[in-house]
C-alpha positions, 0 to 999 in steps of 0.5 A, a space after each residue: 953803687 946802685 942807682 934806681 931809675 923810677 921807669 914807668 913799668 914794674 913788668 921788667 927791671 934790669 941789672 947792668 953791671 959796670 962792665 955793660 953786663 945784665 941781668 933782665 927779670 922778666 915775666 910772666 913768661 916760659 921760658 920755652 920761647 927763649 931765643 937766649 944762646 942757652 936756657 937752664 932747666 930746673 931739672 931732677 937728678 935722674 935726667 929723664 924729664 919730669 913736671 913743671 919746667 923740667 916736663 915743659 922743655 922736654 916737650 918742647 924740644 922733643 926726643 933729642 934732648 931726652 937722648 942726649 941726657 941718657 947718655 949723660 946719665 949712663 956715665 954719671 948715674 945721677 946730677 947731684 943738686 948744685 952741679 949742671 951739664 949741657 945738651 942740644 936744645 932739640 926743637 927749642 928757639 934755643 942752641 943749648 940746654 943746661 939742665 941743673 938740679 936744685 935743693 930740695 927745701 928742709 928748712 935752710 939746714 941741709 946746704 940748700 943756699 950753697 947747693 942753689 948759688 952753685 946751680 946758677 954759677 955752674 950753669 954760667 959757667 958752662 955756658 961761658 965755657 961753650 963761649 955763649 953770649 946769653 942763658 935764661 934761668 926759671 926760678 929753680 926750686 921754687 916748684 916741686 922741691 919747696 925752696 921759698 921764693 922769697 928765700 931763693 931769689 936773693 940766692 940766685 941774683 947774688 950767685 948770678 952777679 959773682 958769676 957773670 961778673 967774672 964771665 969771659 963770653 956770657 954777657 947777659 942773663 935773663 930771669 924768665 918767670 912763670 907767674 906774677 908773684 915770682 916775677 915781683 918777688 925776684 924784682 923785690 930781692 933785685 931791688 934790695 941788693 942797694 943795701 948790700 955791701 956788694 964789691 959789684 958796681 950796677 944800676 937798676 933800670 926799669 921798664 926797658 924794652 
């Protein structure tokens, strides 16, 4: 069962599974400044950087996180979409990168909706792996690679909410969006999931701090 709490701010709004896990929406924001054990980087499949949040966090966590992702790739050649692997977080507030690569959008007919709750369940996987307690997630690919956000955001929650309810370590999640749109689109989809047959009990809460 799902309670709303009609708090006073629409800017954030939580998630809190019966076993005391979250999952927090929060932005505007960059996801760069995250302090959270990890942050997950909507990443290309040759690993070398690219734009928009991909670009951001390797400019923000400098050389070390490049490096790490060559020697990645000169054993795997490419990151298919929906699979994940961890670095250093190099310069960033954070320990860890999980770098995923998303679907590219065709429309919903080429497995985009498994291959982005895949990206979500393997990031918190290895995280719960490393026994981190936290990971941050930007809306992965709602950019560059098309995937409507208001398509892609129930994906993500629901995909996030199977995987951190099995989570042994991982106890909180947070959704850091970069604009307004994305952020209410996001809580819009959080909300409707009361109408969901979800075997997953949690309460809504809004405006914490």
């Amino acid at each position: 069962m799902i309670v709303l709490d009609a708090g006073v701010r629409d800017s954030t709004l939580r998630l809190v599974l019966n076993t005391g896990k979250t999952i927090e929406f929060c932005g505007p924001a960059d996801i760069t400044e995250e302090t959270t054990d990890a942050i997950v980087n909507a990443a290309n499949s040759a690993l070398l950087g690219g734009g928009g949040v991909d670009g951001a966090i390797h400019r923000a966590g400098g050389p070390a996180i490049l490096a790490e992702c060559k020697q990645i790739v000169g054993k795997i050649r490419s990151l298919p979409a929906g699979e994940a692997v961890i670095t250093t977080g190099g310069r960033l507030r954070t320990k860890y990168v999980i770098h995923t690569v998303g679907p590219i959008y065709h429309g919903g007919e080429r497995q985009e909706a498994e291959q982005l709750a895949s990206c979500h369940r393997e990031s918190i996987r290895l995280a719960d792996e490393r026994a981190l307690e936290s990971l941050s997630f930007p809306a992965i690919s709602t950019g560059a690679f098309g995937y409507p956000i208001s398509e892609a955001a129930p994906i993500a929650i629901s995909s996030t909410v199977e995987a951190l309810a099995s989570a042994n370590h991982v106890k909180k999640v947070r959704f850091v969006l970069f604009d307004g749109a994305t952020l209410s689109a996001y809580t819009q989809a959080a909300e409707n999931l009361r109408n969901s047959n979800s075997s997953t009990s949690y309460r809504i809460e809004k405006g914490f701090s």
